[in-house]
TORLUMDO-87612 format. One record per residue (C-alpha): residue in one letter; x, y, z. Coordinates in steps of 0.02 Angstrom, whole numbers, plus 50000, padded with zeros to 5 digits. Each point is the difference from the previous one (the first is absolute). Layout:
BEGIN
  residu     c1     c2     c3
       A      X      Y      Z
...
# end
This chain:
BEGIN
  residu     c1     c2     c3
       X  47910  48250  51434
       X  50011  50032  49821
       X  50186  50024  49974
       X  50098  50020  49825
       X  50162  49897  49982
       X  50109  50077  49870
       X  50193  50044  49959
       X  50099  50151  49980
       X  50184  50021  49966
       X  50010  49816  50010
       X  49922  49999  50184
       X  49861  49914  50043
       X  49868  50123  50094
       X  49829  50008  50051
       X  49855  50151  50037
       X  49843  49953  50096
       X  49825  50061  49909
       X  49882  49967  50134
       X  49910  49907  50089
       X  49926  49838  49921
       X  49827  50016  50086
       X  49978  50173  49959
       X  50057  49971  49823
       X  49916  49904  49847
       X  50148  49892  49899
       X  49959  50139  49842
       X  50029  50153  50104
       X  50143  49914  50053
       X  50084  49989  49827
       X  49935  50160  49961
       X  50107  50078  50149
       X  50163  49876  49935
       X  49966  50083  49805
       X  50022  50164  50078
       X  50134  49965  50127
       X  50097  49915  49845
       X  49969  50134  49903
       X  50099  50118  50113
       X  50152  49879  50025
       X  50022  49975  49812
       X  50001  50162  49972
       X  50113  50028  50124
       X  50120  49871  49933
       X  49987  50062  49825
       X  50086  50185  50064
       X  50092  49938  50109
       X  50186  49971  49939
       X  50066  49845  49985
       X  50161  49967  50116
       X  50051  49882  49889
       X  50020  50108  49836
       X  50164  49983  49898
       X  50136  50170  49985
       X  49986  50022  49826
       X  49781  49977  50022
       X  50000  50118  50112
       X  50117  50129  49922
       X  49881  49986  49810
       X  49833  49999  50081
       X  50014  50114  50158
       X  50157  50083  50011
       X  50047  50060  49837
       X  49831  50058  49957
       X  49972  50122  50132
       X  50164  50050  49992
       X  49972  50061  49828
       X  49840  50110  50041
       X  50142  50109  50102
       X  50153  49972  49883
       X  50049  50177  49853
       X  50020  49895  49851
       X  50184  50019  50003
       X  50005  49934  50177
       X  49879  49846  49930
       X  50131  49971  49879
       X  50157  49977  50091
       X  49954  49961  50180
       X  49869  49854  49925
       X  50160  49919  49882
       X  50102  50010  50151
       X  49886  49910  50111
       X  49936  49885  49865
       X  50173  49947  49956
       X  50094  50011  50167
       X  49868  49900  50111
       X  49985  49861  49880
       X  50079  49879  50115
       X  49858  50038  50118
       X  49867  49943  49904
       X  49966  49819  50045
       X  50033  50040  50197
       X  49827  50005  50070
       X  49986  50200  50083
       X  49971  49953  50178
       X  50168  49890  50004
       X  50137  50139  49950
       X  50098  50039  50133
       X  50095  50159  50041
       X  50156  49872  49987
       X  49956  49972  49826
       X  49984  50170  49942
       X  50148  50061  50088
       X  50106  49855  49909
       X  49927  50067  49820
       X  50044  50176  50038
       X  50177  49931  50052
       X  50014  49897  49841
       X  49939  50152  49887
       X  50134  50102  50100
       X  50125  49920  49914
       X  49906  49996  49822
       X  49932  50197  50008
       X  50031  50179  50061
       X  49956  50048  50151
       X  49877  50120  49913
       X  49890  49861  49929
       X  50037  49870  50167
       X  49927  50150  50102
       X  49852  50013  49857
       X  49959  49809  50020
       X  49983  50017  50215
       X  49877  50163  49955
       X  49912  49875  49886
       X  50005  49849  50123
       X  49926  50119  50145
       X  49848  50050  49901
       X  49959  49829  49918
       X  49997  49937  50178
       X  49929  50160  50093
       X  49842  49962  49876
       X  49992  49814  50036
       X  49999  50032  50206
       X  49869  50152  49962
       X  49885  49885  49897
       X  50016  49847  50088
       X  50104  49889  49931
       X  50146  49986  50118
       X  49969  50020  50203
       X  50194  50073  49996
       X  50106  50105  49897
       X  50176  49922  49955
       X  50075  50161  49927
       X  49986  50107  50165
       X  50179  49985  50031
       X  50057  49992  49832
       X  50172  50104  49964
       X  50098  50017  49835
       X  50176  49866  50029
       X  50151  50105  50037
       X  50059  49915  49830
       X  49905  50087  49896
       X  50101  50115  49912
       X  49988  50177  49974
       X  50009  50076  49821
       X  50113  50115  49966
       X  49927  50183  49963
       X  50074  50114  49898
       X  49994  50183  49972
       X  50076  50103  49855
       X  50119  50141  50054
       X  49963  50194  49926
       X  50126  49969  49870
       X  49956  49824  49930
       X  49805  50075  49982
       X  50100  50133  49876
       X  50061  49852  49931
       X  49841  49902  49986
       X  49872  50119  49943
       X  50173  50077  49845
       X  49982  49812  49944
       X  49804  50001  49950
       X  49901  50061  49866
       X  49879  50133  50029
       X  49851  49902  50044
       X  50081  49886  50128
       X  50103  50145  50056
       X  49824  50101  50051
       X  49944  49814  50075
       X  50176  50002  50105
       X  49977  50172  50052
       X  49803  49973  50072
       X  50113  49861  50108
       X  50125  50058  50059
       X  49944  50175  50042
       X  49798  50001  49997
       X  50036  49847  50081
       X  49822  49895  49919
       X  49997  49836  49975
       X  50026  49918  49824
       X  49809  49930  49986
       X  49961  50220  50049
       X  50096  50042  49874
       X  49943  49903  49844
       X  49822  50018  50060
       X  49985  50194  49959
       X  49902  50085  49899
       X  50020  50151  49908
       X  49866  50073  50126
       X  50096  49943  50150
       X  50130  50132  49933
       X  49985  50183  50033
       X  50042  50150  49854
       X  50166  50010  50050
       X  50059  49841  50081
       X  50022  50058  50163
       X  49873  49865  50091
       X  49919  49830  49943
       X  49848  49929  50087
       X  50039  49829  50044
       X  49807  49920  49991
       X  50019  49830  49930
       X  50178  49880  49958
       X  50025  49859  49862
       X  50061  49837  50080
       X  50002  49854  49853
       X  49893  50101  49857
       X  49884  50042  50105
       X  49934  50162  50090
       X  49948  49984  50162
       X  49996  50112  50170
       X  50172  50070  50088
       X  50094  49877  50126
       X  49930  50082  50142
       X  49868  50138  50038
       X  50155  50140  50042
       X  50066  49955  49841
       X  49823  50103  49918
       X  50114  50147  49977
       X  50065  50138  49907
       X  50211  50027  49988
       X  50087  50135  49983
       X  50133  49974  49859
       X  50171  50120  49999
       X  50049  50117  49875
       X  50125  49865  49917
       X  49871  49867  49984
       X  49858  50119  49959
       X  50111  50053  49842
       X  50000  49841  49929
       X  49849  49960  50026
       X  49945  50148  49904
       X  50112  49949  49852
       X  49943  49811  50003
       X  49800  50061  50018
       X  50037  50110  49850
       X  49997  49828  49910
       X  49845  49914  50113
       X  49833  50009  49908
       X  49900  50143  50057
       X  49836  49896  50054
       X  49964  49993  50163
       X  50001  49840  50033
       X  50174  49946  49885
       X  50138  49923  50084
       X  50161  50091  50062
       X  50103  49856  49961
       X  49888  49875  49868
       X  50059  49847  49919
       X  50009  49991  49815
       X  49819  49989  50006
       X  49987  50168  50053
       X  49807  49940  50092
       X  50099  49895  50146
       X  50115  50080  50099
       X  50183  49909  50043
       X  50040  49854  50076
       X  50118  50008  50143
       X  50100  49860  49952
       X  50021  50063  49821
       X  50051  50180  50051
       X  50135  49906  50110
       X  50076  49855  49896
       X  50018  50070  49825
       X  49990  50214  50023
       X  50115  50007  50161
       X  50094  49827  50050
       X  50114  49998  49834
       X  50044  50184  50021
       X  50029  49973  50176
       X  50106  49843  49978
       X  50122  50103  49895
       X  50059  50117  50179
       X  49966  49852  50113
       X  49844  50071  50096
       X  49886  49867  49923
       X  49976  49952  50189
       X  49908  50172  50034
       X  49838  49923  49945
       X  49821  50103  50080
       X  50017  49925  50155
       X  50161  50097  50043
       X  49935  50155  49908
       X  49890  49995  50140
       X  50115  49974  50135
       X  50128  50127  49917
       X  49857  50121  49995
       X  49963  49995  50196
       X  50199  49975  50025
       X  50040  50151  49899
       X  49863  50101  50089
       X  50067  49963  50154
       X  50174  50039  49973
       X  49945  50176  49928
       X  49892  50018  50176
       X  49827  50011  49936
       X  49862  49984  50123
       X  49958  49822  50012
       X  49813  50018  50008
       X  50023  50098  49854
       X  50086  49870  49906
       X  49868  49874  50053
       X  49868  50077  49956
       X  50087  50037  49818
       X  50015  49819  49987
       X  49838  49938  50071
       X  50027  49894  50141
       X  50018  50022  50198
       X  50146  50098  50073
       X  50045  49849  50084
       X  50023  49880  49833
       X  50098  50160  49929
       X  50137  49995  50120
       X  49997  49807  50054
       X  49979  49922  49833
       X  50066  50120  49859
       X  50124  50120  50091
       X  50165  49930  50001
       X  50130  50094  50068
       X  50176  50044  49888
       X  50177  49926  50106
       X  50073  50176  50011
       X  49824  50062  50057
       X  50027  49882  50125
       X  50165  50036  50030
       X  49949  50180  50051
       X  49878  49976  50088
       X  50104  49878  50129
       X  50148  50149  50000
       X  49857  50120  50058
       X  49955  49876  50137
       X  50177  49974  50042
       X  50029  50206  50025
       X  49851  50017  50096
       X  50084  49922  50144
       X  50190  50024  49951
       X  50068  50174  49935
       X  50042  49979  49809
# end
């Protein structure tokens, strides 16, 4: 028999050609250049088991990842996994253990919030999910992943109906109109600086919300709900009709430019040096846009507005509006246990 002796994976294997008195010795290598052919072809797609973390995270992982990823989300979520899985990098994939992982998560417990600890399992699960799906690990480690007890929470923090008087009496007009979109349009800050003049209706009773700044530059809303137009209240509408009386009247100027009036506002400017300081002054320099946010779902469900209603408002599922943002007042609270308590007892 004609047989070809060869090695794969470090193994030493063998495939039979045929019969040596039905085959010449040159159809015999002919049928071992093909057959070779196949199996080094094979071995050059085939993943190696043996690739390094950090390889496989800059050559496979990171790379399709980024065909998906907003640019926002390729922004943060890529420095957080670039910077937080470091100490993985040397460990060859196919040897991390679930162990191992849960003992990082446990050690960044104590280092993070439980935000970013939960952020860095998410991350962990699809590095790995990819890396089973493609071949490069026969298990995946992060299955039974869970975010330490010890992780703590953040606390969140609403403003109250009088410290928003408060707040939006400290500000000038133009962060005052900013702090009103907030707090009762209820957009988001990178919605807000990313209008045009034609996002803006006559009278400043709706904006079209069809594109949002996030570090200078324009690009598509968080999510598809989030394509939208608002409805802005009487209040709000107001002063946005006073500030637009001072907006350029080209369709495409900015509601809120920078000093060069052809680039719209950072967020970080518009924060630190127009509304911080003022804030600082009455102590509500802690009411930064996050908690405009959550005051503006908090708010709308103290006042009993329909929470779909609110959702859709603010461009996100019902069920992010009342897990994530809503956050119920004490004496809310405190009512609604005395109406449990008379259900069943006779006030």
């Amino acid at each position: 028999m004609w047989v070809v002796l060869y090695r794969e994976g470090g193994a030493r294997k063998y495939n039979t050609l045929g019969l040596f008195s039905k085959m010449s010795k040159s159809e015999a290598q002919k049928k071992q250049a093909e057959f070779m052919g196949e199996i080094n072809a094979k071995a050059a797609t085939t993943p190696d088991p043996a690739i390094m973390f950090g390889d496989y995270l800059d050559n496979v992982a990171l790379p399709f990842m980024r065909t998906k990823w907003k640019r926002s989300t390729a922004i943060t979520t890529e420095n957080r996994i670039t910077h937080h899985l470091e100490e993985f990098r040397e460990t060859r994939l196919a040897a991390i253990t679930l162990k191992a992982l849960q003992a990082f998560l446990g050690r960044k417990a104590g280092e993070l919030s439980r935000s970013m600890v939960a952020h860095l399992r998410w991350d962990l699960r699809a590095v790995f999910k990819l890396a089973l799906a493609e071949g490069y690990i026969e298990r995946d480690p992060t299955a039974a992943l869970f975010t330490p007890r010890e992780a703590e929470t953040e606390p969140t923090r609403v403003m109250t109906g009088k410290e928003v008087e408060q707040y939006i009496g400290a500000l000038e007009l133009r962060e005052r109109v900013i702090a009103h979109l907030a707090i009762f349009v209820g957009m988001r800050p990178g919605e807000i600086l990313g209008l045009q003049r034609q996002h803006v209706i006559e009278d400043c009773r709706a904006v079209t919300i069809a594109q949002r700044l996030y570090r200078g530059d324009i690009d598509t809303p968080k999510t598809r709900s989030s394509r939208r137009t608002v409805a802005i209240p009487t209040k709000t509408a107001s002063l946005m009709l006073e500030w637009m009386g001072l907006v350029g009247g080209e369709a495409d100027a900015w509601v809120f430019s920078s000093e060069n009036a052809a680039k719209p506002m950072w967020r970080d400017n518009v924060w630190y040096r127009g509304m911080k300081p003022k804030l600082k002054l009455i102590g509500l320099d802690w009411a930064n846009f996050q908690v405009l946010r959550r005051t503006h779902a908090s708010l709308g469900h103290e006042a009993g507005i329909d929470p779909k209603v609110a959702a859709d408002q603010r461009g996100h599922g019902i069920g992010v509006a009342l897990d994530v943002y809503t956050k119920a007042s004490l004496n809310r609270r405190a009512e609604a246990a005395e109406e449990l308590e008379n259900s069943v007892f006779a006030p």
